[in-house]
N, C-alpha and C positions, 0 to 999 in steps of 0.2 A: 808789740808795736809793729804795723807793717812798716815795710820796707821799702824806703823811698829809690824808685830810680835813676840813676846817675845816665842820664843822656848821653854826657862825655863817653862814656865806658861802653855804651853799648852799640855807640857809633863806630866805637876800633874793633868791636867783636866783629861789626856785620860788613865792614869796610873794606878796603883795600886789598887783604890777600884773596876775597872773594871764595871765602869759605864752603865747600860743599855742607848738604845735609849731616852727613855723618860728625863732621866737624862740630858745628854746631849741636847736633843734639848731644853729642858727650861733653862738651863747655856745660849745655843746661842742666844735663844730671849732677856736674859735681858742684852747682850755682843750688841746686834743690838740696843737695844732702847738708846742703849749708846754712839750708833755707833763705835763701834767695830767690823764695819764688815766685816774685814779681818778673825781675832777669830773664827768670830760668826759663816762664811763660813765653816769653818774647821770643829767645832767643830758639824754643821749637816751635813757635808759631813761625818763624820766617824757613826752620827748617823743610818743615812741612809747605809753605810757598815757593821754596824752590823743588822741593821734592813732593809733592803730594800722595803719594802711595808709600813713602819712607814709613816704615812700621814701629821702630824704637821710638820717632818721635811722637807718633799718632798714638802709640800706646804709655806709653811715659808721661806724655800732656794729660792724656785721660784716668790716667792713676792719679796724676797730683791731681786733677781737679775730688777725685775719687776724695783722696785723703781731707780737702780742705771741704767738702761734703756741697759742691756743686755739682750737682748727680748730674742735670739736665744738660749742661756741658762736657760732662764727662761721658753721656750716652752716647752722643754725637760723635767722638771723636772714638769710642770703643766698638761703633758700629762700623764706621770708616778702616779702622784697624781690623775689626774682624772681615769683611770683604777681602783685605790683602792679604793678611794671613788666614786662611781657613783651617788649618788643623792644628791652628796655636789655642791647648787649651787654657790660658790664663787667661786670653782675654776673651771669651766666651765664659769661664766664669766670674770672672771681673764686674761685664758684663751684665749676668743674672745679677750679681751685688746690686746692681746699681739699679736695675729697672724694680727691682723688688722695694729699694728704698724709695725710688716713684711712685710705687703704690700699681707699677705696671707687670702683678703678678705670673699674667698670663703669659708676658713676653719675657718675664724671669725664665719660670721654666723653660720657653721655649731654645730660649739660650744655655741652659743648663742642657738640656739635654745633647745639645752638639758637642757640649765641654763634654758631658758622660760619652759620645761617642767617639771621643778621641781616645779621652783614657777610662774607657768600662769597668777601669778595678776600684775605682777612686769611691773608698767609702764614708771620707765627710762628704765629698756630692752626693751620694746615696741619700745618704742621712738628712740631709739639708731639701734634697728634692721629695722626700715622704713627707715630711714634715709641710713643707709649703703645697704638696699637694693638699693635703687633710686639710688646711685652714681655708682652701678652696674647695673644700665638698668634693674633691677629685677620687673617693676614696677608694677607688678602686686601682687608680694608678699608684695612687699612698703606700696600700699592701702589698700591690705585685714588688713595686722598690724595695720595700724594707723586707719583704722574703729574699729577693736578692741582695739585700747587705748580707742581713744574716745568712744567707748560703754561700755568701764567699767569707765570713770571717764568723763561724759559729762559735766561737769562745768570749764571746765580748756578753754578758748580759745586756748590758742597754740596746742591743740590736734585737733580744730575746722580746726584749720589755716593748719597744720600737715596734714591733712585727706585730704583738697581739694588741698591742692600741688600735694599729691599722686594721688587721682582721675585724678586731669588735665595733670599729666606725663601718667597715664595710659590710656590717652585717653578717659576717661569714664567721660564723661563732662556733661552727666543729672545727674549724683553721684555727683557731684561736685558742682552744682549747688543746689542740695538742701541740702547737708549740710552749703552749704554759705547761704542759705535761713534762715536755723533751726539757724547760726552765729548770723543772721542780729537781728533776732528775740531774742534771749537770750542775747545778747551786745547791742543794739541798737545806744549807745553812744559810740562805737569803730570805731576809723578810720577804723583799719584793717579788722575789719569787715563787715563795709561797703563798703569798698573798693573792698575787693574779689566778695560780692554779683553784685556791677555795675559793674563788669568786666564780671562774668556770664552773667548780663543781655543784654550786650554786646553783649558777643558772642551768643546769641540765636537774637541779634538785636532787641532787644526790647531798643530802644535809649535814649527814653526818662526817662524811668525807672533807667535806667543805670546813665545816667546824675543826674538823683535824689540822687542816693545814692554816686556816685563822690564826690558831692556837700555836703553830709554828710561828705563825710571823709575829705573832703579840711580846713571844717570849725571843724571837730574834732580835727585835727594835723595839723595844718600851714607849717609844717616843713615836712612831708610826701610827696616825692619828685611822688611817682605813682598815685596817685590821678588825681595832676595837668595833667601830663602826659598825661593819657589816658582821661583826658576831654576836653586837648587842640587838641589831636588828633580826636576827634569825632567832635566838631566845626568844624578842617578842611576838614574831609570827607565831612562836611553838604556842604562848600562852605563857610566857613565862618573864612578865612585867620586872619582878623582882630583883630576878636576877640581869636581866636587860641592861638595868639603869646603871650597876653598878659600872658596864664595860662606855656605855652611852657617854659617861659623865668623864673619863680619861680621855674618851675621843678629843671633847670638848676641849678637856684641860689640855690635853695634847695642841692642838688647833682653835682657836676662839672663835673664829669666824666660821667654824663647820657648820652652816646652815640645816642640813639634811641630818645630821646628829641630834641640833637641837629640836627640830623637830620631831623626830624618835625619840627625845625624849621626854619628849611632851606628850607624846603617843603611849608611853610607857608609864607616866605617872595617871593619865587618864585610868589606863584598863587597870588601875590598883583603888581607882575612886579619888585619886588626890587631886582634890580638883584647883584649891589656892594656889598648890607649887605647878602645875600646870599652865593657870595662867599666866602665875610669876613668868616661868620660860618659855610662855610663846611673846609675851611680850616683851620681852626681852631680844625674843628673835624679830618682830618687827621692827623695834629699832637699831637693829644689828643692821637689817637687810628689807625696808617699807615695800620692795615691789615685790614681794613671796603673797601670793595668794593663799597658799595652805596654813598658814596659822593663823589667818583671819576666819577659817572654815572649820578648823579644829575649836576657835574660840566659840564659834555661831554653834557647835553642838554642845560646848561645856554649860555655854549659858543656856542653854533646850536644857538638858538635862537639868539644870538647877532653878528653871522656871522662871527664868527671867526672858522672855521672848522680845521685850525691845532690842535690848544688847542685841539677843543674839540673832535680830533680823537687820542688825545694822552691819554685823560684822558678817553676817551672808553678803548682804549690799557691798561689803571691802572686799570679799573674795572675789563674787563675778567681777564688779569693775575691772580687778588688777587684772584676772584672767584676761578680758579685753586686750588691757591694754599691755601688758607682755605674755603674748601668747609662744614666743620662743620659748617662756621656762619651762612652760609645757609639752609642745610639741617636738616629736624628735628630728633632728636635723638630716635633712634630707638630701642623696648624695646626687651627682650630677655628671655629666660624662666633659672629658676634656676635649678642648674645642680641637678641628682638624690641626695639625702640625702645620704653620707656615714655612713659608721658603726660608731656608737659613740668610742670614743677612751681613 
């Protein structure tokens, strides 16, 4: 229930002893920890009208609006607050919180990184600025961060794991592989660990290698749905459908929604001639997930081959269409450079 204000009370707050700023913002902090923050509002709105660079109130006002998730109010008054203070790193990352929940990612980070400039060790900012770089295509600034998390605190895996995500969006995929190496080697008995290294070794094709460390991660977490995955898919590239399916089909069970599993293993009952259970699971996959063009495609050759050419010129006709019309699931995401750094604010 909000909380109604009492006129009477807040006319003796603001009245007669003629209250400085500081007075008044600590009445509102302990009006807010009381949740009185109708009061509490008032009573550092006026702080700040007598004071207007007073910085407790300007950033205390812009936290509670923070907490009651009025960003737009809250940015205002955090922008105000960072002008006065310049080397206060909370409210520079305050700040980032807040423009980020506006959807004003670019001027997140740009306030994150004055917070990283006060305190350059700080590695949830780390973490937090890789991350929202990569979801902006930045991915270049993504990497160089999270190689600096992890080379100020190399014992943590998820800075391991963190680092070669970013290498492999940035394309820089000998970086990525030997951090998944320096992984394999410091965890030895991690899935994830393993796992990333056989997928590196993978893609440099070194197969066998790769299958090595799959086979690590399968048997570290039973329940790790990319493992089985990509070792059921490297069976089928070898030619070896049969045993494929077996690893395909735990993906699945593992994961229900694994698209790209059921795929392969749709892929895999094909190259054995099963053509009914085939299309059993690719339709199955269209209705899991209707905008996949590839099991529309895989259908249009099951039906070639079994001579039914309506079908399978109809279900050509579903693949180009979707390709059309979602061409992101096809194309690879394309990175971008970060815009000039503006003036801090």
């Amino acid at each position: 229930m909000r909380f109604v204000v009492c006129s009477a009370v807040l006319s003796s707050l603001l009245a007669g002893a003629q209250q400085d700023a500081a007075a008044l913002s600590d009445q509102a902090q302990s009006m807010a920890r009381e949740k009185r923050f109708d009061e509490a509002e008032q009573l550092w709105r006026e702080a700040i009208r007598q004071s207007p660079n007073y910085f407790p109130a300007l950033f205390n006002l812009g936290y509670a609006y923070f907490t009651q998730q009025k960003f737009a109010s809250a940015e205002a008054l955090l922008r105000q607050a960072a002008q006065v203070a310049r080397d206060d790193f909370n409210t520079r990352y305050l700040l980032g919180l807040t423009l980020a929940k506006l959807g004003k990612s670019e001027d997140a980070l740009i306030a994150w990184r004055d917070a990283l400039r006060i305190q350059p060790q700080n590695l949830r900012l780390m973490q937090i600025m890789s991350v929202e770089y990569s979801k902006g295509r930045y991915f270049g600034e993504a990497a160089a961060l999270a190689r600096r998390a992890l080379d100020t605190k190399g014992d943590d895996p998820n800075l391991f794991f963190l680092t070669i995500k970013a290498y492999q969006d940035a394309g820089n995929n000998a970086s990525a592989a030997e951090v998944a190496q320096r992984a394999v080697r410091q965890f030895p008995e991690s899935a994830r660990a393993n796992f990333e290294y056989g997928f590196q070794l993978q893609n440099q094709g070194k197969i066998p290698g790769a299958l090595d460390h799959l086979k690590r991660a399968m048997k570290a977490d039973p329940s790790y749905e990319e493992p089985f995955f990509f070792y059921g898919s490297l069976l089928l590239d070898q030619g070896n459908g049969e045993e494929a399916i077996t690893y395909l089909r735990t993906a699945i069970k593992n994961r229900k929604d694994y698209v790209p599993a059921r795929v392969a293993l749709a892929r895999a009952l094909m190259s054995l001639q099963k053509w009914n259970d085939a299309i059993a699971e690719l339709n199955a996959t269209i209705e899991m997930d209707p905008k996949q063009p590839q099991p529309h495609l895989l259908l249009s050759q099951i039906y070639f081959r079994l001579g039914d050419e309506a079908k399978a010129k109809i279900e050509q006709r579903n693949s180009l269409r979707l390709r059309r019309e979602t061409p992101a699931l096809l194309e690879g995401v394309q990175p971008r450079p970060f815009p000039a750094t503006k003036p801090a604010q």
